[in-house]
C-alpha positions, 0 to 999 in steps of 0.5 A: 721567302720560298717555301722550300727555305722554310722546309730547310729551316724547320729542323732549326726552328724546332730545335729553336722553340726548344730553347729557353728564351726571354718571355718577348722572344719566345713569344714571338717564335711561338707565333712564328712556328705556329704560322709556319706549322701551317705552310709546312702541313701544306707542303707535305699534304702536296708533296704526297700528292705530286708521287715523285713528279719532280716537275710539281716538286720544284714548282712547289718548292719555289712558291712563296711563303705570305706571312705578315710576322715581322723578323723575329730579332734574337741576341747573340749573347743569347745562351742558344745552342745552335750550329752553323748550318741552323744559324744559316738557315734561320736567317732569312726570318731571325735577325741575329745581332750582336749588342753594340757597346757604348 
């Protein structure tokens, strides 16, 4: 994952954590956003340092995110409240899937 996706994505993960999930789940974001929180403070501390260079903005923005967290898997007959644009969004580390019947 390129940094510059987690940046688009955090607006989501925080309205995310703000959600009511089953104690699994909301375990796993928990850990999640608080990795991520990580690479986040990164970014901001680099982007004042860059003062607009839009040449060091773009190599920032395209550096890669490590993480060794599995995708988190959300159901989607979760009672979760997000948009379209979060849901796109969230998709590179949610793995949003839908039950199948027997």
């Amino acid at each position: 994952m390129k940094l510059i996706e987690l940046v688009q994505a955090s607006p989501a993960l925080q309205k995310l954590i703000r959600q009511d999930l089953p104690l699994p789940t909301a375990y796993a974001v928990m850990k999640m956003v608080d990795k991520y929180n990580v690479d986040l403070s990164f970014y901001g501390m680099e982007l004042v340092k860059a003062d607009g260079d839009q040449e060091k903005i773009s190599a920032l923005q395209e550096m890669d995110v490590q993480t060794d967290l599995e995708r988190i898997r959300i159901r989607m007959d979760e009672n979760i409240i997000l948009s379209p644009t979060d849901v796109k969004y969230l998709q590179p580390i949610i793995d949003f899937y839908k039950e199948e019947k027997t």
